[in-house]
Structures are given as structure tokens and as C-alpha cells.
VOGU-3710 file (C-alpha; in Angstrom, 3 decimals, decimal comma):
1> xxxxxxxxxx> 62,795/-54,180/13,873  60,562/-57,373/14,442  57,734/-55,731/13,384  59,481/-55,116/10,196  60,812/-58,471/10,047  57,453/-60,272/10,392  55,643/-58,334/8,226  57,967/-58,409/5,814  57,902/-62,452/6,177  54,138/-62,331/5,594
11> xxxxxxxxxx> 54,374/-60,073/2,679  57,096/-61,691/1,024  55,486/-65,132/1,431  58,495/-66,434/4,002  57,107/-68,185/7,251  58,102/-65,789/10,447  59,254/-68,232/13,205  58,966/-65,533/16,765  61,453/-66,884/18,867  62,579/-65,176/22,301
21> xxxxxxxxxx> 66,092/-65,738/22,650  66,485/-64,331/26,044  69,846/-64,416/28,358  69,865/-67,868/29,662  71,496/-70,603/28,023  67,829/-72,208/28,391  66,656/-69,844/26,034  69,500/-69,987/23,907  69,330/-73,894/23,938  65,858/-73,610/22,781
31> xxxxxxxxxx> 66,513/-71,690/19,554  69,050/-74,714/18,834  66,572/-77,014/19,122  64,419/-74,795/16,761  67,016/-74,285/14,536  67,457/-78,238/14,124  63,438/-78,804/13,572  63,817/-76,915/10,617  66,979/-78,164/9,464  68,333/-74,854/8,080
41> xxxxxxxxxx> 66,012/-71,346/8,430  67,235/-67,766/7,346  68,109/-66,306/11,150  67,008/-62,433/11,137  68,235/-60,411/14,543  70,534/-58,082/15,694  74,182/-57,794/15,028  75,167/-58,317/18,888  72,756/-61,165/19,169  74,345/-63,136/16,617
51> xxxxxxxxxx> 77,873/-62,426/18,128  76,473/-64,161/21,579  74,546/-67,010/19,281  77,921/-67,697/17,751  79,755/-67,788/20,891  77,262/-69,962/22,637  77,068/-72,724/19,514  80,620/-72,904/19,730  80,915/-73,571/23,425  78,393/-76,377/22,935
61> xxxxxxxxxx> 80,023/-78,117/19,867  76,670/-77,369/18,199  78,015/-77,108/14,394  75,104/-77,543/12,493  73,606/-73,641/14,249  77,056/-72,370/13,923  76,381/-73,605/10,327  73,047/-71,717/10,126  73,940/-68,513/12,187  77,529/-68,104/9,792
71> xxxxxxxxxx> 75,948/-68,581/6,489  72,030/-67,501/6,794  71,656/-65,161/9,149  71,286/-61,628/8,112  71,056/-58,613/10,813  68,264/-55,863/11,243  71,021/-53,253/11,047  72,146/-54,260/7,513  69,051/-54,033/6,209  69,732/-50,546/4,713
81> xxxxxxxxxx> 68,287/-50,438/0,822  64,276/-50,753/0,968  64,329/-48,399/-2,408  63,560/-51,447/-4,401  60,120/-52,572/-3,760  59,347/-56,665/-2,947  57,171/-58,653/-5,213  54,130/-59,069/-2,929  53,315/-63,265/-2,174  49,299/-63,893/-2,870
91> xxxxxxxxxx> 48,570/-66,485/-0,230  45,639/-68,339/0,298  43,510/-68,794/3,736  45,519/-72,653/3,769  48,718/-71,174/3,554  51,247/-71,336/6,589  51,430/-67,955/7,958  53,759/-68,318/10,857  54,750/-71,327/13,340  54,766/-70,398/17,232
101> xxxxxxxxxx> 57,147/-72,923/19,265  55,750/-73,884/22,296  57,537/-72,017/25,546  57,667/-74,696/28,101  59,726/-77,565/27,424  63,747/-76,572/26,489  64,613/-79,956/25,161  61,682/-80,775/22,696  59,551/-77,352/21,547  57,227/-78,426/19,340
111> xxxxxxxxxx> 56,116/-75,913/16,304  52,303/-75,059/16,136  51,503/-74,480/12,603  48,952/-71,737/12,150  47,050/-71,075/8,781  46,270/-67,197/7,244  42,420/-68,961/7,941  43,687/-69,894/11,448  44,447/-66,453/12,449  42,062/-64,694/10,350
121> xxxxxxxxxx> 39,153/-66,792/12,263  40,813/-65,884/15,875  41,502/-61,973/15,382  37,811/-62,094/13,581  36,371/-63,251/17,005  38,654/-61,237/19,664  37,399/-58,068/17,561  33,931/-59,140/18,357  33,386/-60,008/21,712  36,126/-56,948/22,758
131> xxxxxxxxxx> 34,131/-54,903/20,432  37,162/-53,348/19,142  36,741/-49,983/17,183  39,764/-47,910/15,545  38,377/-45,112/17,883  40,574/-47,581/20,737  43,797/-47,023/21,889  46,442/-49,759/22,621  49,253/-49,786/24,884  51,217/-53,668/25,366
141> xxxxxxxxxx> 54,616/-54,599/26,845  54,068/-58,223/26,056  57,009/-59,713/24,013  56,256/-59,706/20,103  57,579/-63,348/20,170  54,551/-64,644/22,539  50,962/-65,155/20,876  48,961/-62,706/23,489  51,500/-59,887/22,115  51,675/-60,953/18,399
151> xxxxxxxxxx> 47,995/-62,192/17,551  46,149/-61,048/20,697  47,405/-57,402/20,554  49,370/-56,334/17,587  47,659/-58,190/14,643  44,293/-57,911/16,380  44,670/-54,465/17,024  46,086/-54,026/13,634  42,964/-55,572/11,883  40,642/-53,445/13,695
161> xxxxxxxxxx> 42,224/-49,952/12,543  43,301/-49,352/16,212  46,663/-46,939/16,871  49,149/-48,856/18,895  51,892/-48,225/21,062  54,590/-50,974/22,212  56,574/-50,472/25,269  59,729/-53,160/25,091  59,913/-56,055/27,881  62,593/-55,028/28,923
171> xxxxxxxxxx> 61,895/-51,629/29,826  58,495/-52,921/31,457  60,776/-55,317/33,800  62,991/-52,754/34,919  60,431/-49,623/35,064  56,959/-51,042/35,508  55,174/-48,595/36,788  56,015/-46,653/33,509  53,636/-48,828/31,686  50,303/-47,627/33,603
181> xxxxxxxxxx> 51,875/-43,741/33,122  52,544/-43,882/29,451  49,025/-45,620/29,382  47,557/-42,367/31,329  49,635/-40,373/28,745  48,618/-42,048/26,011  44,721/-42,240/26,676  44,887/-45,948/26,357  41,531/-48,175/26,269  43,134/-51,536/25,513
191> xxxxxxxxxx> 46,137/-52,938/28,193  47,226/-56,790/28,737  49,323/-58,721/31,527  50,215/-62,228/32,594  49,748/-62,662/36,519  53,164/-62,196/37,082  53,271/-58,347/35,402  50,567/-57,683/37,767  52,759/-58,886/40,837  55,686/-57,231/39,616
201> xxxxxxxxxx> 54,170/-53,938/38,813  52,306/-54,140/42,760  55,651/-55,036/43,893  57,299/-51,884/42,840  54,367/-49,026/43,196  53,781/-50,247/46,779  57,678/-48,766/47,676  57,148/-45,692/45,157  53,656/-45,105/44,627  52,337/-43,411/41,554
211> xxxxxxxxxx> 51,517/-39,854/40,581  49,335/-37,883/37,984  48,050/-40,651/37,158  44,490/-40,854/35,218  43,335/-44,543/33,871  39,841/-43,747/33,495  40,206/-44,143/29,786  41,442/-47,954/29,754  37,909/-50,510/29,262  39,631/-53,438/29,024
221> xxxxxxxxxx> 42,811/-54,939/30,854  43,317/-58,938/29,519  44,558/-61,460/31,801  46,011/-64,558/30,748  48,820/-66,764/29,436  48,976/-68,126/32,954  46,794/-69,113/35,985  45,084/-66,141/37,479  44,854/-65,591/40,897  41,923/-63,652/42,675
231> xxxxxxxxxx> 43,457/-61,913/45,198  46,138/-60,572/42,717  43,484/-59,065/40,779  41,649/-57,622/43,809  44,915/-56,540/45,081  45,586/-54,439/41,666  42,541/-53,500/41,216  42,155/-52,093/44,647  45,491/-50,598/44,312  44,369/-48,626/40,846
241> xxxxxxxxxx> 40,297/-47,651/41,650  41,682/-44,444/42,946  43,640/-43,849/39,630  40,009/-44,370/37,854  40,336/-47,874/37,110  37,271/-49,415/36,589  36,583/-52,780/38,423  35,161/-53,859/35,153  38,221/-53,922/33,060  39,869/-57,045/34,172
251> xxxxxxxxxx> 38,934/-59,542/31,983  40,281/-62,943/32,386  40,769/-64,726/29,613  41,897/-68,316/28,279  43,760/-69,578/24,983  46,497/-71,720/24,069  49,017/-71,465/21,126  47,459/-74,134/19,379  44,198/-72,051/19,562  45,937/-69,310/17,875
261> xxxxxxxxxx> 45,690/-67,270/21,077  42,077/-66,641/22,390  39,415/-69,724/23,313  37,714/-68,324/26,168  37,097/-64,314/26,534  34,023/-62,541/28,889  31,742/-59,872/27,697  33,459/-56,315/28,190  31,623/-53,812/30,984  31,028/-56,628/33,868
271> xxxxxxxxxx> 33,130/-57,757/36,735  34,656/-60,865/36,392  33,924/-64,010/38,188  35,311/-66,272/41,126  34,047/-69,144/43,144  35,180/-71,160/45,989  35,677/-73,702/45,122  36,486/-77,203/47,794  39,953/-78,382/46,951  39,336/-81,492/47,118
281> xxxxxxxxxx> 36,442/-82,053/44,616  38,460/-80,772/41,734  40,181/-84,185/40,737  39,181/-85,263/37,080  35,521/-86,578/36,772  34,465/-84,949/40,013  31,840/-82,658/40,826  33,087/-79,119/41,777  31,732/-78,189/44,941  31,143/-75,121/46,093
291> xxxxxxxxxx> 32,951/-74,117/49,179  32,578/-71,286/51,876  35,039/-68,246/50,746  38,266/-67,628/52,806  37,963/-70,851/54,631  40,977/-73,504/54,688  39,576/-75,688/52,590  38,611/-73,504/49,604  40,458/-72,418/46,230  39,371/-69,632/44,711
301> xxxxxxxxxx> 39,049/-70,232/40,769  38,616/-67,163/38,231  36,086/-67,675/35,243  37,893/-67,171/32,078  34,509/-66,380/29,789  32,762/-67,981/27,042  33,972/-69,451/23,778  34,242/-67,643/20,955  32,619/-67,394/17,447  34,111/-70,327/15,456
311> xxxxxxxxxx> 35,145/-71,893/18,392  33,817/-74,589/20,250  35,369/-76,494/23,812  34,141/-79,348/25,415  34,855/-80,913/28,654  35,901/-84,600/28,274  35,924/-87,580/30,632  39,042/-90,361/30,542  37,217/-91,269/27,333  37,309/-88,524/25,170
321> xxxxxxxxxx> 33,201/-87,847/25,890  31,775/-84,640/26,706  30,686/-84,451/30,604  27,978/-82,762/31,858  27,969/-79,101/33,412  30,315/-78,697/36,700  32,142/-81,625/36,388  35,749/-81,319/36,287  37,188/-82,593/33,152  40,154/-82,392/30,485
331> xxxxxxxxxx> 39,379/-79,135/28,026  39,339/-80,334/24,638  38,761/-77,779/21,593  37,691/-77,297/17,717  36,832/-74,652/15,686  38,495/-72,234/12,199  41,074/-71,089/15,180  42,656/-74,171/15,902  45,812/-75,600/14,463  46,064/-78,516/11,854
341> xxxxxxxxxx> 48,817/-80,153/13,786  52,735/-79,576/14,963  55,770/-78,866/12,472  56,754/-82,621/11,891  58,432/-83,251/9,084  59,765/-86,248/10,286  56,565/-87,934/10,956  57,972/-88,955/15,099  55,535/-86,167/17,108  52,532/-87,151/18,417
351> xxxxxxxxxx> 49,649/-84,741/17,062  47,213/-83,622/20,181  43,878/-84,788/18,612  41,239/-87,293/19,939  40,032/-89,547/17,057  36,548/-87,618/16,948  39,067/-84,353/15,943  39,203/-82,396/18,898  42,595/-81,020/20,285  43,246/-81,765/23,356
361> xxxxxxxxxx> 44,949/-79,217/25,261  46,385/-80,560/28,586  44,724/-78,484/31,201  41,488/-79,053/33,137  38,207/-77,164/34,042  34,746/-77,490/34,132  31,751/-74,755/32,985  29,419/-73,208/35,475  26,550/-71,278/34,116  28,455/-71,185/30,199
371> xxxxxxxxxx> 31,047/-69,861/32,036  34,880/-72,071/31,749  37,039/-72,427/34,846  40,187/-73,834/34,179  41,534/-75,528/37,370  45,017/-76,700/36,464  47,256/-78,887/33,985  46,608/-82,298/33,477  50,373/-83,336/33,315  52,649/-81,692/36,061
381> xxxxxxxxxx> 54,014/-78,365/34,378  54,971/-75,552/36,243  53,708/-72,322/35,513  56,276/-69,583/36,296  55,835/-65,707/35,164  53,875/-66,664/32,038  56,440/-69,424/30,831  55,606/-73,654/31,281  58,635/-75,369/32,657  58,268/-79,057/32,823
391> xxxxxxxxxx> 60,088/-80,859/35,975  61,884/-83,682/33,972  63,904/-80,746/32,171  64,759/-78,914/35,442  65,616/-82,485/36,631  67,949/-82,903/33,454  69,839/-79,856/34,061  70,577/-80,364/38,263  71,894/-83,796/37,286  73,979/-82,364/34,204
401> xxxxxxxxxx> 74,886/-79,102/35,656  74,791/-79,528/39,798  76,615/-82,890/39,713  73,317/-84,543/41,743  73,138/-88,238/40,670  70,307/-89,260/38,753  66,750/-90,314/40,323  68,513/-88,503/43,364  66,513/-85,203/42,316  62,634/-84,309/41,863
411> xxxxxxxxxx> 61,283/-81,310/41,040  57,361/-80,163/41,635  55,445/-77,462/41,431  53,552/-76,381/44,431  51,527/-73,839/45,969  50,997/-72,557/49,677  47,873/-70,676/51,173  49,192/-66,801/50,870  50,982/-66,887/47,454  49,852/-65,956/43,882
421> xxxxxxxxxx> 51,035/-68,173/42,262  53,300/-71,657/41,781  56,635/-72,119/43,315  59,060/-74,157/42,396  60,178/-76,612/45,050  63,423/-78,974/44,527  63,331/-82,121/46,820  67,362/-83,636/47,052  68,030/-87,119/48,266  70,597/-85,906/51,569
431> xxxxxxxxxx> 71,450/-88,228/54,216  73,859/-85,505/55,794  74,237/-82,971/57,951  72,354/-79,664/57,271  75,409/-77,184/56,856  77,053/-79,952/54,263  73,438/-79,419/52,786  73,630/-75,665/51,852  76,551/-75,568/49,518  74,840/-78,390/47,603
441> xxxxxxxxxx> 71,688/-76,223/47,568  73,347/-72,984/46,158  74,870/-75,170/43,383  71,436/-76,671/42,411  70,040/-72,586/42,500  72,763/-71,623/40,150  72,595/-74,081/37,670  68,381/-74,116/37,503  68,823/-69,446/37,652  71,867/-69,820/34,902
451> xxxxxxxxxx> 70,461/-72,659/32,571  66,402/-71,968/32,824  65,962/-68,676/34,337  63,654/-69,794/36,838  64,031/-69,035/40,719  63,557/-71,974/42,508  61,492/-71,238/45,728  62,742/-73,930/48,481  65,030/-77,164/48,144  64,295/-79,363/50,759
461> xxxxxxxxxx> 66,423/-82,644/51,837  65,166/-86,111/51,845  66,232/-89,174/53,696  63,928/-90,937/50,626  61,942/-90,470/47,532  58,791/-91,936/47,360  57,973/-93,832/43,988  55,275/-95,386/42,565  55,770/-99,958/42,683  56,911/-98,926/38,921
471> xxxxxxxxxx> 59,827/-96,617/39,816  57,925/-93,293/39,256  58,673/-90,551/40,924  55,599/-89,360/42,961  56,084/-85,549/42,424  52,318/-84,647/43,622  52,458/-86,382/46,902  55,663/-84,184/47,429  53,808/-81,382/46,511  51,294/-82,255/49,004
481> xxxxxxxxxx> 53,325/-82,802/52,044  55,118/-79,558/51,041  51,622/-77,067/50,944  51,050/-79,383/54,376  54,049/-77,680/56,104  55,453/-81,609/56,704  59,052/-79,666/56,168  58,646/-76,340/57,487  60,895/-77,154/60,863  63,891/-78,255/58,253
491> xxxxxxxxxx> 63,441/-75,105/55,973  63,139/-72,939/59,518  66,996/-74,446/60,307  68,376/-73,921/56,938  67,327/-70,081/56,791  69,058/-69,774/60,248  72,476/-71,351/59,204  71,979/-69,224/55,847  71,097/-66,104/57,996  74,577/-66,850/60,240
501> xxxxxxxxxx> 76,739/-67,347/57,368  75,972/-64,334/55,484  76,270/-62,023/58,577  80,049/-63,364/59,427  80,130/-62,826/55,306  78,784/-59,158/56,035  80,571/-57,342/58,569  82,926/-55,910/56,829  82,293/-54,289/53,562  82,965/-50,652/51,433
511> xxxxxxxxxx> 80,837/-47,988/51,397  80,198/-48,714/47,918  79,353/-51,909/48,600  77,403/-50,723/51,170  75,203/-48,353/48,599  74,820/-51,252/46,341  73,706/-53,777/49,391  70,735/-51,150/50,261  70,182/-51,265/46,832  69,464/-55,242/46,688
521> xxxxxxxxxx> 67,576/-55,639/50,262  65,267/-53,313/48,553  64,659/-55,146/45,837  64,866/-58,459/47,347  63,157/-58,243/50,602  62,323/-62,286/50,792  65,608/-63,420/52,220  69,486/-61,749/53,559  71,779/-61,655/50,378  75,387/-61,252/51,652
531> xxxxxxxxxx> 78,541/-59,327/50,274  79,740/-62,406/48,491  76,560/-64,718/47,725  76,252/-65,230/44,362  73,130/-64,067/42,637  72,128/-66,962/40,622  72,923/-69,237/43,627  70,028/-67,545/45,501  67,490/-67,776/42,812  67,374/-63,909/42,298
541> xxxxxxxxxx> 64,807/-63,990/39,352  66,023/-61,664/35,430  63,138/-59,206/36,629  64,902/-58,607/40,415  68,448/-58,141/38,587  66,464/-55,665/36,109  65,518/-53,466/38,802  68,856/-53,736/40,717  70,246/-52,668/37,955  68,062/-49,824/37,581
551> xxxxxxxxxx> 68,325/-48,293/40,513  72,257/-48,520/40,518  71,866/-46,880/37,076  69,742/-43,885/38,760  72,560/-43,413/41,696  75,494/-44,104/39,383  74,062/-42,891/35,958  75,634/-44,726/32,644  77,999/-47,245/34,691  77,299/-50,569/34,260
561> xxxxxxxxxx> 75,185/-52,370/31,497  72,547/-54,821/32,366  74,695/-57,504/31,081  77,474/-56,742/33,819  74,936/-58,153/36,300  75,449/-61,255/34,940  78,895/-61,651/34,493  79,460/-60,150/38,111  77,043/-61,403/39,780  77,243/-60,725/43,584
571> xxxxxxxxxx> 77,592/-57,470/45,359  80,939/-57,321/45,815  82,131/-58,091/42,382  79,598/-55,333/41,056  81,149/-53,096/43,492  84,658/-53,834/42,622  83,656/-53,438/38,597  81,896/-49,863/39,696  84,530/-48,277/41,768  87,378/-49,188/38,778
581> xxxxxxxxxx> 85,291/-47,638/36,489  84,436/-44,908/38,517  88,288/-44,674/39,278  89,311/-44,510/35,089  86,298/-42,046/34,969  87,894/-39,803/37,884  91,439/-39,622/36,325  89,925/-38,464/32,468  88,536/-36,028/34,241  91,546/-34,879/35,840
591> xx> 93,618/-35,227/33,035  91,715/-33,164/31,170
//
């Protein structure tokens, strides 16, 4: 259906906006936002997704989207007569031919505008240095509505004559070890994942394992859309070489919406590349120093590749002026790939150029031997399971939705020796006791898991923020002391009295129950979840809840729908749901 839709758009001369609404009210919020940028856009989705749009805008008070989604939206399942054929748009290479809203921040997405000439230039140059034939095969689960899955697989794959197959999101989070299968099926030479699909898909063959397996077809597996970690790859790699995975098929790679998709991709058939890098050396306008591997003071930092044809990256000093080789520096780009500026037909955005014309991206890096290695993000976002979440809008919704007073929360983004990749830490001023402490803390989980999706890793008490002489919050030194282990003795006490509660919580409870807590300590083996706790209050992450839900689906087949999850969200509530309709199920069958 979006494939339809889009190409449709493109035919008919009609600019496709991809948009991910998701089941948070983050997402949903979003599309609002969207939806006012362009004051009033056609809406093209499902039939139930405009039921839950309308429900949503009306529980806001948002009247100008119930507006839009009442009087221009029209659904992919009335879209019956295609017997009259559409008058075909001629564009030209200048033309709009789609706008991707950035997916990190939910109260101000701003809308990259991408030329035919833009993405002509950027699938031109991912077909070359892949060395993409139509003798290929491709196999993606990345959403449609994300660049790596529309430009960097479909339309690239598309241009080069290669057969595709799509597996949905959805089915990836719940089942992922069914994507490397259907890709053994299916022959396929062409895969993709974030960092986060390779976690999740580890997380879930190292309990079942996989069989009959052959991937000694696949030559190329991309990695990007977030920061990469070494030892993931190793880890997955290492985990797949018996399945005939070449070591050469990970190929880190680095691009940026406003790039199109791709900047930075290796040369297929070699092993990718990772130094050691000292921590310390990798602050803007520093040298990056090599460090010895493994040892405390060393990051490890994955070469993304080269830039490709008609497109050239710099690495700038404070000034805007190119630095030399190995010094760490802001990324800046140009090239036929790159976006002439955001949606703003109001004139108000800032457009993300230096005055010599090159488009500054926000993260940092520096180039070894041609080679780019992007070290971080110059401002403080958060990169979570291939989204951008910026800590003033996690902030915005404790204080709105938690009832914390404001400059009484700060949110970072940190991460400790062991882990693949950023957590997100919430620091609370608390002058109280610990116990009065929790309930506070589940509150502040629910409302970040319910209004942004994200699970928050730790949220520690403070007897005082630190802030700059200006009133700034100092989020990195937070950070800091956090990956130092300054609060580990605090976090130690507030697993105990969280450990205590839930096992007074736990001893009684149904067998059913019982089933369905087995169910969830498998899945969420990182902390005790009791009969009652509430799943959004713990930080229990959409892809967890997709494979709870699966597995209660294998032991109690056509039950429950993934949406029940959410609306009963704790084990005894999904229990209680299960056994009445298990119950009205029973006495059908009797009566009949």
C-alpha cells in the first residue's frame, strides 16, 4: 500500500511526505506538527489509522488535523477503481520529489526538501560503489518511511533492475530471526540494519538459535542510521560465520537525510575498519590519538568509508575551515546529493549552511587514511534504536506529563564500558527519602515509554543540578559522573527496594499469570517485573512488548492483539483479559 501510494505521488506529480505514525502519542504528535508545516496535505493511510488519528486530535483539542484528517484524507482500502489510467506528471531534475521530516525532535521536525536531481545523484552513486547488478537480490525490513529503506534500498534497488523483497517492521520486531531465514530462502545478496536490529536479532537467536540456515549468498550487509558499535558487529558476525556469512559483508556506512541518504560508503569485498581510539583526544580541534585496544582508556570507532561520486565532506574547525587529516572536527558536506534547504514557507527556520555553501550536519569525525570516522553529535542528541531524541523534549514531557517542576529535571545521554550503545539516563532534583523516590521514578518511566517510546535506562536522584554561571544545565558533566560510577551505590539501593516490593507484589498469583510471567522474565531478563508493575512504568521498550506478545500468541494462538498490550499493560491485567476470553471461548464451544 505505501509503495503504491508513493509511486503513485511521483507519477502523478504530488509530493509523497513518508511519515511513521507509530503507537506513541510522540509519534502521533509528530504527524500534527507535520500536518501544521504544511498547512493542509491530502492524508493517505489505512482506514483504522485514521480512526486512532481522529481520536487522538480530538483528545488534544487539535482542530485544524481533525480538519485535515475529516475532509482530505482518503484510505488505501478505498482505493478500488485503477481502470482509468492517470495522466503521467513530466518533472524536471529541480522538481520536489518528496520531503523527509527529520525523526528526532517531536516538537519542531523540520522537512528536508529533496530534488528528482537530489536523489537521482545519490542512488547514481550507491549503485556504484555497491556495484549493484539486477543479477542481486534484496531482502530489507527497514520502515518505507525512513531514507535507508526508501532511497537506500527500495529506489536504489529499484534503479538498478534488482528483485526485491520487503519484510514489514513489525514482523521483523516480533520475529527477527525470520529476517536472516527468509534471506537464506530467498538467496539474498543485499541486507541492511541499524545497530539496534543487530542487538535485537542477537538477543533473540542466542535463546533459540537458528537452523537450515545458508547466508553464503548475502555480499553486502549496510550498517547505519545510527552509531555503530564494534563489538556488536564482531558479536554478529561471529554469531553468523558458521551460517556462511562472510566477515566482509558488513559495511558501515554514513549519511544523513539532508544527504539524501548515503555520504560515506566502503568498497564491497574488505573487512571493515576500527581503531582505538584515546577518549580523551576526541574533543573538537584535537588530534585523535591512537590508543592501545581493550584498555580503559580507549573507544573503539568504526570507519564509515569514503565519499561518494558527487559528493564531497570536509572536516571544519570552529570557523567553518577545512582541518587537516586526523583532527577531530564538525563534518560539513556538498555535492548533487545534498538538499537545497528545509520546507519553510514561513521564512522562521534556520537553513544548515556555512556562508561558503556547505551543510553542516551536526555530528563530528575526523579522516584517517581517506577513511571518515564519525565520533559523535555536536549538540547533545540521543541516539536510541535508529531514532534522535533530543533531551529538552524528553525534559518537556516529564514536566508536562510526570508533574516534575521545571529546571527540576535533566535528561542526558550516556554510555558505560560494556554496552552497545547510548542509554538514556534521567537525573531528578530529590531531597527525600529513597522509597518516596521510586513512585516518582515509575511516573517519570511511564510518561517518557507512553509519550516518546523510549526506555529510559536509570533515573538517578540529586540533592543539586549543576549549571553553568548562565543557568545552563550541564547535561555532559552528568553524563560524565554517571559512565564514572559516581552513583552506582544509590542505583545498587533502589534495585533492592524495587527487588523487595515486587516479591511481596509476587507471591501470590494464577497459573495463568504464572505462564504469562515466564513469558516476560524471558523476554526481559535486565530487571524483576512483578504481577502488577506496569509496563510502561518500567521502560519495557515497543520491541520487548512485540515479542511478549508473540510468544503469548504461540502458547495461546489468536487471543490477544498487539494493541491489547498496551491498553493492559501489566501481567495481571493481560492475564485477567486472557482467561475472560478464554472463558467466552470455552462456553461457544460448549454451547455448540
Amino acid at each position: 500500500q505505501f509503495i503504491d501510494g508513493f509511486w503513485a505521488c511521483v507519477l502523478g506529480g504530488i509530493v509523497p511526505v513518508p511519515v511513521a505514525v507509530g503507537i506513541s502519542d510522540a509519534h502521533r504528535h509528530k504527524l500534527m506538527h507535520i500536518v501544521a508545516r504544511l498547512g493542509r496535505p491530502f492524508l493517505y493511510t489505512t482506514g483504522p489509522q485514521v480512526a486512532r488519528l481522529e481520536k487522538f486530535a480530538a483528545s488534544e483539542g487539535l482542530s485544524f488535523a481533525s480538519a485535515v484528517i475529516n475532509e482530505r484524507t482518503f484510505t488505501a482500502e478505498h482505493v478500488a477503481d485503477i481502470s482509468q489510467p492517470g495522466e503521467v506528471h513530466r518533472s524536471v531534475p529541480g522538481d520536489t520529489a518528496l520531503i523527509q521530516f527529520s525523526s528526532g525532535s517531536t516538537s519542531e521536525p523540520k522537512g528536508i526538501v529533496l530534488s528528482h536531481a537530489n536523489l537521482l545523484a545519490n542512488i547514481r552513486a550507491i549503485i556504484e560503489r555497491s556495484r549493484l547488478t539486477p543479477h542481486d537480490r534484496g531482502l530489507s525490513w527497514m520502515p518505507l518511511t525512513h531514507d535507508m529503506g526508501l532511497i537506500g534500498q527500495h529506489l536504489a534497488q529499484s534503479a538498478a533492475g534488482i528483485s526485491q523483497a520487503i519484510m514489514p517492521t513489525s514482523l521483523f520486531s516480533r520475529r527477527p530471526l525470520l529476517w536472516l531465514k527468509e534471506a537464506s530462502n530467498l538467496c539474498s545478496t543485499l541486507l541492511s540494519s541499524p545497530n539496534f536490529g543487530y542487538k535485537h536479532f542477537l538477543k533473540v537467536f542466542d535463546g533459540k538459535g537458528l537452523e537450515g540456515v545458508d547466508l553464503s549468498a548475502v555480499r553486502i550487509i549496510w550498517n547505519g542510521a545510527e552509531p555503530i558499535s564494534s563489538a556488536l558487529c564482531t558479536r554478529f558476525l561471529d554469531a553468523m560465520e558458521p551460517f556462511g556469512l562472510s566477515r566482509a559483508t558488513m559495511q558501515p556506512v554514513y549519511g544523513l537525510a539532508e544527504g539524501s541518504v548515503a555520504v560515506t560508503m566502503p568498497n564491497p569485498d574488505r573487512k571493515y575498519s576500527v581503531l582505538s581510539v584515546k577518549r580523551l583526544s576526541l574533543a573538537v580541534g584535537r588530534q585523535a590519538q591512537m590508543e592501545v585496544p581493550g584498555s580503559a582508556a580507549a573507544v573503539d570507532i568504526v570507519g564509515v568509508g569514503q565519499p561518494i561520486d558527487d559528493c564531497r565532506l570536509r572536516i571544519a574547525d570552529d570557523n567553518d575551515a577545512g582541518v587537516a587529516d586526523g583532527i577531530v572536527g564538525r563534518i560539513q558536506i556538498c555535492g548533487g546529493n545534498v538538499t537545497d534547504g528545509y520546507h519553510d514557507p514561513d521564512g522562521r527556520l534556520e537553513q544548515p549552511y556555512t556562508p561558503d555553501g556547505w551543510l553542516k550536519t551536526g555530528d563530528l569525525g575526523f579522516i584517517d587514511n581517506g577513511e571518515l570516522y564519525v565520533t559523535g553529535r555536536e549538540k547533545e542528541i540521543i541516539f536510541i534504536n535508529g531514532e534522535n531524541y533530543y533531551p529538552h523534549d524528553l525534559e518537556f514531557i516529564v514536566e508536562h506529563h510526570a508533574g516534575v517542576e521545571l529546571g527540576k529535571v535533566v535528561v542526558t545521554g550516556a554510555r558505560v564500558t560494556g554496552r552497545d550503545e547510548d542509554e538514556v539516563i534521567v537525573f531528578l532534583l530529590h531531597r527525600g527519602s529513597l522509597g518516596d523516590f521510586l513512585p516518582l521514578a515509575n511516573k517519570v518511566k511511564r510518561s517518557i515509554a507512553e509519550r516518546a517510546a523510549v526506555d529510559v535506562g536509570r533515573i538517578v536522584p540529586l540533592r543539586t543540578i549543576p549549571k553553568t554561571t548562565s543557568g545552563k544545565l550541564q547535561r555532559r558533566q552528568l553524563a560524565h559522573r554517571y559512565e564514572a560510577g559516581e552513583f552506582d551505590a544509590t542505583l545498587v539501593s533502589l534495585d533492592r527496594l524495587a527487588q523487595a516490593s515486587a516479591t511481596i507484589r509476587n507471591e501470590r498469583i494464577s497459573e495463568l499469570e504464572h505462564d504469562i510471567f515466564k513469558i516476560c522474565a524471558a523476554v526481559i531478563a535486565d530487571r524483576d517485573v512483578g504481577a502488577d508493575d506496569d509496563f510502561f512504568e518500567l521502560g519495557i521498550t515497543s520491541l520487548a512488548l512485540a515479542q511478549i506478545y508473540e510468544r503469548i500468541d504461540e502458547k495461546y494462538p489468536g487471543c490477544l492483539d498487539m494493541e491489547d498490550l498496551f491498553e493492559r499493560s501489566s501481567i495481571r491485567a493481560i492475564a485477567a483479559h486472557l482467561e475472560a476470553l478464554l472463558k467466552k471461548e470455552s462456553a461457544v464451544q460448549q454451547a455448540s
